[in-house]
C-alpha positions in Angstrom: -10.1 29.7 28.6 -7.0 29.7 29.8 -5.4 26.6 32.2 -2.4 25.0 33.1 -2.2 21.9 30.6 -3.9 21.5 27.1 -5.7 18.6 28.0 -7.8 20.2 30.6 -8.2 23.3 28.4 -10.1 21.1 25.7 -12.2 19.2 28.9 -13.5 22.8 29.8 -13.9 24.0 26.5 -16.3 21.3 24.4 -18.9 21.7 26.9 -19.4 25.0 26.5 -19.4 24.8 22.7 -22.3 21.8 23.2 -24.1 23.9 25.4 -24.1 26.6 22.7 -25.3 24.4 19.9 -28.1 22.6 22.1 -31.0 25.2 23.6 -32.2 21.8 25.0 -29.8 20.6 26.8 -29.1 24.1 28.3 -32.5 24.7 29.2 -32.3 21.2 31.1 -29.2 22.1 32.6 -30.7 25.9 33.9 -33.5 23.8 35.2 -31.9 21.5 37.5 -29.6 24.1 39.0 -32.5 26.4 39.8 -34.2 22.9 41.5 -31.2 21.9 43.7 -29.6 25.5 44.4 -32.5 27.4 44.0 -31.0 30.6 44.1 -28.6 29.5 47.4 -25.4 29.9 46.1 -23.6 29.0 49.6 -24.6 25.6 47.9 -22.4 25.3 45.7 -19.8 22.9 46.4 -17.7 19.8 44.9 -20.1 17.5 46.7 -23.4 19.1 45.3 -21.7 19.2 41.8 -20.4 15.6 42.2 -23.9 14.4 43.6 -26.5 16.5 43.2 -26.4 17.8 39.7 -26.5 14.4 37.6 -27.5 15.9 34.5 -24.5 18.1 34.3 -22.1 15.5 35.2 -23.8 13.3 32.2 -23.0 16.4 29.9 -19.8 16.9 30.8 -19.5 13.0 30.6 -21.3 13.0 27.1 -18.8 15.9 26.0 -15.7 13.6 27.2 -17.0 11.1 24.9 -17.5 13.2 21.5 -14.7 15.2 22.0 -11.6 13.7 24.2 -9.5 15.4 25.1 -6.6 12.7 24.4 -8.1 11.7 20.9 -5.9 8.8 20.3 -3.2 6.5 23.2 -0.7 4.2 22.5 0.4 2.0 25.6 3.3 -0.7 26.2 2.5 -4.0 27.7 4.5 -4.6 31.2 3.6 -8.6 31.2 2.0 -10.8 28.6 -1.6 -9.8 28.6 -5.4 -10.8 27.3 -7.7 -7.9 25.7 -11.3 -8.8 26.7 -11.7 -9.6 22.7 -9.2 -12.7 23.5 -6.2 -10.7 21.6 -2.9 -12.0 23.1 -0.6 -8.8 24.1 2.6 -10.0 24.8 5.2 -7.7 27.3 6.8 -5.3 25.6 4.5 -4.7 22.7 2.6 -1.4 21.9 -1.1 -1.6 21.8 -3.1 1.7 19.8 -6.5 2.7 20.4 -8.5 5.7 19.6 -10.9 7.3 22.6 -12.1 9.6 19.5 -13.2 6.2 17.6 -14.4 4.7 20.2 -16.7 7.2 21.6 -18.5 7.3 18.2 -19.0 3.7 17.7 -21.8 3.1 16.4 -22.2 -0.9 17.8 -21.2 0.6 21.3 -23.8 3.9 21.3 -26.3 3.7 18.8 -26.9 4.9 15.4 -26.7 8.2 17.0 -23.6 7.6 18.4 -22.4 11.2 16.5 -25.1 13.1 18.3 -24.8 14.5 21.6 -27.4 13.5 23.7 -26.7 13.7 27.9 -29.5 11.8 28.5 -27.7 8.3 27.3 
């Protein structure tokens, strides 16, 4: 696939790979297009894909979450700061977190939390 900025290259990409590796969730996905388009193409829009098609948007959100794009962040604090764990963050100071780690933890998703599965 080819596109403008990396980031958006790996967005477009992992899905497909999932799709491939998952007869399932393919068939599932086959099956609601054929239910809301059902055959139409004239359809086919941002605001049937945005809210019509929530299985797809789940895979392509489920996809985001094994396999981010932006694996790891760093960010600097503007102003003194709480986390929502109560860690103090004062201005100026770089916080590190990893989407990648995140996305696969297992307190957060379940012992599955490796697995793709849409349907979350």
């Amino acid at each position: 696939m080819i596109v403008r900025r990396d980031t958006t290259v790996q967005a477009l990409t992992w899905p497909f790979y999932s799709l491939m590796a998952d007869s399932r969730v393919m068939a599932n996905i086959v099956r609601e297009i054929d239910s809301v388009l059902g055959g139409d193409e004239t359809k086919i829009a941002f605001e049937t894909l945005m809210h019509e098609l929530p299985y797809i948007k789940a895979v392509f959100h489920e996809t985001l979450r094994l396999h981010p794009p932006v694996p790891k962040n760093i960010k600097q604090a503007v102003a003194d700061d709480v986390l929502p764990d109560g860690t103090r963050v004062y201005a100026g100071e770089i916080v590190g977190y990893s989407n990648w780690c995140m996305g696969r933890n297992k307190s957060v998703w379940g012992q599955n939390a490796e697995t793709f599965v849409p349907e979350r």
